[in-house]
C-alpha positions in Angstrom: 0.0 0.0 0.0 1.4 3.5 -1.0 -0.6 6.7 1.2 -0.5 10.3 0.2 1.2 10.7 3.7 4.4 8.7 2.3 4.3 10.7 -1.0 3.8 14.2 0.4 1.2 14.8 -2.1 -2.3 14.1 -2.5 -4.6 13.1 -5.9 -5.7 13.8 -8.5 -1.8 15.2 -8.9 0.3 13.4 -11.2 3.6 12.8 -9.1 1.0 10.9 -6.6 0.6 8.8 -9.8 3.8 9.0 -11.0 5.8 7.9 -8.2 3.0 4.4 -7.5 3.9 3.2 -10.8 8.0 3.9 -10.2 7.5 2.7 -7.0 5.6 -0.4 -8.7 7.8 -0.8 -11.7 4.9 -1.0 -13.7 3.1 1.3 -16.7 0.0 3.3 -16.5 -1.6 0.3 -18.7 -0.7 -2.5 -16.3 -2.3 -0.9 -13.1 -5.9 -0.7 -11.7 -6.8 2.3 -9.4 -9.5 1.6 -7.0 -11.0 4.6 -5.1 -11.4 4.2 -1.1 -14.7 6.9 -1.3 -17.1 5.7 -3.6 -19.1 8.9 -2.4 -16.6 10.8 -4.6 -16.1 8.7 -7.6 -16.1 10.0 -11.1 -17.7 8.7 -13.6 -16.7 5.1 -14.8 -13.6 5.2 -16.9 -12.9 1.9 -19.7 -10.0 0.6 -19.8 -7.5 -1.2 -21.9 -8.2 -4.7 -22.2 -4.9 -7.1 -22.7 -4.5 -9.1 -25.9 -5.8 -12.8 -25.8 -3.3 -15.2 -26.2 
């Protein structure tokens, strides 16, 4: 688990994202965000769906 506290920065600012997927080693495709409010949730946003083998 990464927190804002452990950052320094809170969402929706990009070096909050940035440094989970360094952190991760992983690319913006190959991660899943899940919100801890659903109160404050945005709408519903697809995403890329990997290749069949």
């Amino acid at each position: 688990m990464i927190t804002a506290e452990e950052i320094g920065v809170y969402k929706p600012r990009l070096r909050a994202f940035a440094y989970t997927l360094d952190k991760l080693g992983v690319a913006p495709d190959e991660i899943v965000h899940v919100s801890a409010s659903p109160s404050r949730r945005g709408p519903a946003v697809p995403r890329a769906r990997p290749a069949s083998p």
